[in-house]
N, C-alpha and C positions, 0 to 999 in steps of 0.2 A: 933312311927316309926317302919316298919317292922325291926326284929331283924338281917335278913340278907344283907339288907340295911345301919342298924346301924353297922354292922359289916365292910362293906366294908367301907361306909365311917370315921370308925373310923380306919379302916387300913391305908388309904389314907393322914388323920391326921397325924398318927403316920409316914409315910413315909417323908411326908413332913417335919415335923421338926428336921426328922433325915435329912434334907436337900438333901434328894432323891426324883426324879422327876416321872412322870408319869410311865416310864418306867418300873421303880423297882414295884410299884404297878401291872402293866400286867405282870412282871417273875414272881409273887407271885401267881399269877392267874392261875388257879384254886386250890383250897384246898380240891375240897369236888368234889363230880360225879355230871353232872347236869342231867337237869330235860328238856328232849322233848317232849312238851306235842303234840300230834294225837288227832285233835277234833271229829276224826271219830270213829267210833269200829274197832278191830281189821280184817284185810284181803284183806282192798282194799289200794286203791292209797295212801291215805294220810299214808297208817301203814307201807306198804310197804317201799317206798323213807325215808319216817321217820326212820324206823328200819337202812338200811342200812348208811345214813348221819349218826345216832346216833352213832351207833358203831364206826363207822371211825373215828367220831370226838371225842369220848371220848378217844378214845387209843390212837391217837396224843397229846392229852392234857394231856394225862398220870394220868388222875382219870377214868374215866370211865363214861359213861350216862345212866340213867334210864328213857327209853319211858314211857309214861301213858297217856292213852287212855281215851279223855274225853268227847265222843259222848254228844247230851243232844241239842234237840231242833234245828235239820240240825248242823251244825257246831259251833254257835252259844257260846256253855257253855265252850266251850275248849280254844275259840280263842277269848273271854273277860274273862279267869281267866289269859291268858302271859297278855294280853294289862294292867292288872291290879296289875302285879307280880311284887315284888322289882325287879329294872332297876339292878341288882348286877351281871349281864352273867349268871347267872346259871340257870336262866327260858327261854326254849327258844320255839316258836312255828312252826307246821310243818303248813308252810303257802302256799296259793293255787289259782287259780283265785276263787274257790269255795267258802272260806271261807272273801277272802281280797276285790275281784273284783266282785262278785255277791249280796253278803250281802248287800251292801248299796244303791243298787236297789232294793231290795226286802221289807227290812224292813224298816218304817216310823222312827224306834224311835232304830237305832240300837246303842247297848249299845257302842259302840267302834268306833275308827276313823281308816281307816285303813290305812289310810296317814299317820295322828299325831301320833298315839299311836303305831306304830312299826316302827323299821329298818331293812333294811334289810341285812342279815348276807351274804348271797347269794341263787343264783337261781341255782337248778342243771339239771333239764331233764323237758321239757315238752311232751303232750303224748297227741295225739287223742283219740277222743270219740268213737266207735262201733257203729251202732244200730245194734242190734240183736233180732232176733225174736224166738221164739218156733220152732222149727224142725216141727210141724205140721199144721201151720198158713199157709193156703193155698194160699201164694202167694211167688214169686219168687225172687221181686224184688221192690224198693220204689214205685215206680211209680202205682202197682198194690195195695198195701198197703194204700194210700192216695186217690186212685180213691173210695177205699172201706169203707175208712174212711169219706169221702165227702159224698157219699151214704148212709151211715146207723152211724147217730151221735151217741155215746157214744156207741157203743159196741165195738169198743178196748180199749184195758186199757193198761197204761204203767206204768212200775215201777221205782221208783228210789230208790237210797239209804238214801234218806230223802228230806224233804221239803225243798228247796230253795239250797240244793245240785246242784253241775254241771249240776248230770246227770238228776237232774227235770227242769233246765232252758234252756238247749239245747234242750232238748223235747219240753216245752212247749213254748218257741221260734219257732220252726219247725211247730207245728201245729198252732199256733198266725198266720206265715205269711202265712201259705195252705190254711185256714179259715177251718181246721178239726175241732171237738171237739171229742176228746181222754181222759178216765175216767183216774186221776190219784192215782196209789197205790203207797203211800209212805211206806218204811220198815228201818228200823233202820240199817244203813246198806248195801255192796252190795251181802255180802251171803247171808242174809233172803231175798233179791230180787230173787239169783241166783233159790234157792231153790226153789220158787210159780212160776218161768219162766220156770223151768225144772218138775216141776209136771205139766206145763200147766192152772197153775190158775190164770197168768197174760199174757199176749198178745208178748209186744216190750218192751227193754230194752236199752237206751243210756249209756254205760258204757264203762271207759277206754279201750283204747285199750290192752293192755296190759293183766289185768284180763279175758279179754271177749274170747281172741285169746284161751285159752287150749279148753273152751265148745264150739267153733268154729271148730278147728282142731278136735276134737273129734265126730263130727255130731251132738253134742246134739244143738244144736243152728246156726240159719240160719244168717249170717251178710250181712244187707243189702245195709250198704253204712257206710262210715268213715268220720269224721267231720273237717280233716285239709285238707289243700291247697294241698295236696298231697295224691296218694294212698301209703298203707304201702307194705312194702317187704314183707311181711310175707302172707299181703292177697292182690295179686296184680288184683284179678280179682273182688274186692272189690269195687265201682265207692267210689267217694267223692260226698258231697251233692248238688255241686254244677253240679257236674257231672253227678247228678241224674236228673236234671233239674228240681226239684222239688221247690229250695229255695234256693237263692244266703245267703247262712249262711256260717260260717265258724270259729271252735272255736278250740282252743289248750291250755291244763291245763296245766300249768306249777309248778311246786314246789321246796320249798326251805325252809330257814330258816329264821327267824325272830325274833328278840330280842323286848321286851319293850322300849318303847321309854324313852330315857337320860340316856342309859345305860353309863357309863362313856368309852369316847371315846377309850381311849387307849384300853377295853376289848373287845370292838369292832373290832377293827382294830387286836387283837389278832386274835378273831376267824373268822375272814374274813381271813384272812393269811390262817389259817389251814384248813378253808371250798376251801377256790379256789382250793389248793393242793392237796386237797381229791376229786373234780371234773372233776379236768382235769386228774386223773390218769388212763393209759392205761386201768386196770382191769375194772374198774367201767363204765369207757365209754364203753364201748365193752358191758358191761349189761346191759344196759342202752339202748344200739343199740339193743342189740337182743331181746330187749322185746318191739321194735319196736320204744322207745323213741328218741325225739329228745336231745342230751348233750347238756347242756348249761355251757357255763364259763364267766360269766359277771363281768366287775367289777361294783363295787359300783353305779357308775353312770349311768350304762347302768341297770341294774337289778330294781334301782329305777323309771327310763324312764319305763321301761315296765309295770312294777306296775301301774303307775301311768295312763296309757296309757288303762290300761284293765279296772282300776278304773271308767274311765272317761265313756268308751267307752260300758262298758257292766251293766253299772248304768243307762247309757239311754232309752239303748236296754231293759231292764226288767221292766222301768217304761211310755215307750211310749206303750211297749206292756200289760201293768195293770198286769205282770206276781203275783201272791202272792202266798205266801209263804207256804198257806194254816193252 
């Protein structure tokens, strides 16, 4: 038995026949800092929301949290070492529609359930896609982009921050239903993307909004069109995809927290307490807003509903259109 497993449940023992109830096991909770694991590398969406949720929520819990960052095979090696972690609260995952709601469209034999094998702790901010092109890709706007891609197959190339990533299923969804064929460059990553799209050695980039907006604002990158039901504040003269008329698509990443599944109830319901509190607080929403994010404060029932909603719905989408993982 894992030893921090054996631990808790022999704390829980010993509470019990000191004839105290669930309770006094969650005041006892936490002992130690826990552990948020980021299945991506360090810089983009998942490290970012990760870092700031970790922090908050370790300093309410009054130990502390250590991020760790566990890229390896698109999201894959990060988000089946929680699904695999003693259920004891202190393994938790920075969960995503990328990692929980595209994965099991993707892969045949994916090591993890992502219904069964997690809970969800809570959902905090979801965030539009970008596409962004090179500041020198001689086109203005999608429409001219897809006319060119239609016409000359495989000489754009798009990059993502890994195989069966977000930002390679929105892409490769977009050109699925255009009937383009677009080369794709996978990179460990959205700065080793940033990097080959800013030298010009990759074409178009689907990447959060959020990251995409500084090389946007700054000229180095052209934004052609945003992936939610909405244009964002920040780039109001931006169309949406559907506003591009190009493909009635439309996706929004949402992120949050995620525990192992049979985490014992009571430590759940701890850090659900502490996570809601930490989402709906003024400061965070406000950053959250200004990096163009949508706030989320669900409870348990609804966060599950959405989950489960994306599960359903973007597992279809990735295996009527043969998407792989490459």
């Amino acid at each position: 038995m894992n030893k921090r497993l054996f631990n808790t449940s022999l704390l829980a023992g010993m509470l019990a026949s000191l004839g105290l109830g669930s309770s006094a096991l969650a005041q006892a909770y936490p002992t130690k800092p826990l552990r948020v694991v980021v299945p991506q590398p360090p810089g983009g969406g998942f490290d970012v929301v990760g870092r700031l949720l970790a922090d908050r929520l370790g300093k309410a819990l009054g130990q502390g949290a250590v991020v760790e960052n566990r890229p390896g095979s698109g999201t894959l090696v990060g988000t089946d070492l929680v699904a695999k972690a003693a259920p004891d609260g202190y393994t938790l995952l920075v969960g995503s529609v990328s990692n929980l709601a595209l994965n099991p469209g993707l892969y045949r034999n994916l090591p993890y359930d992502s219904l069964r094998d997690f809970e969800p702790v809570g959902l905090a901010v979801a965030y539009s896609y970008t596409l962004v092109a090179r500041k020198d890709l001689p086109f203005n706007n999608l429409r001219e982009l897809m006319a060119y891609a239609k016409a000359n197959p495989k000489k754009l190339s798009f990059a993502s921050g890994g195989s069966g990533s977000g930002q390679h299923v929105l892409a490769a969804a977009l050109w699925n239903l255009t009937g383009v064929d677009v080369v794709h460059v996978p990179y460990r990553g959205a700065q080793a993307a940033y990097q080959d799209l800013l030298g010009g050695r990759v074409d178009v980039f689907f990447d959060l909004s959020p990251t995409a907006r500084p090389q946007v604002e700054a000229g180095n990158l052209k934004a052609l069109a945003v992936s939610g039901s909405t244009r964002l504040p920040f780039h109001p003269e931006v169309p949406t995809l559907a506003e591009a008329g190009v493909a009635n698509i439309e996706l929004e990443s949402w992120f949050g927290l995620f525990a192992p599944a049979k985490t014992p109830p009571e430590l759940l319901e701890r850090l659900r307490t502490e996570l809601l509190r930490i989402v709906q607080a003024p400061d965070l929403v406000e950053t959250f807003r200004k990096a163009g994010g949508k706030p989320l404060a669900l409870s348990t029932d609804q966060a599950k509903a959405l989950v489960k909603r994306d599960v359903d719905r973007w597992s279809k989408i990735t295996r009527d259109l043969d998407i792989k993982p490459e």
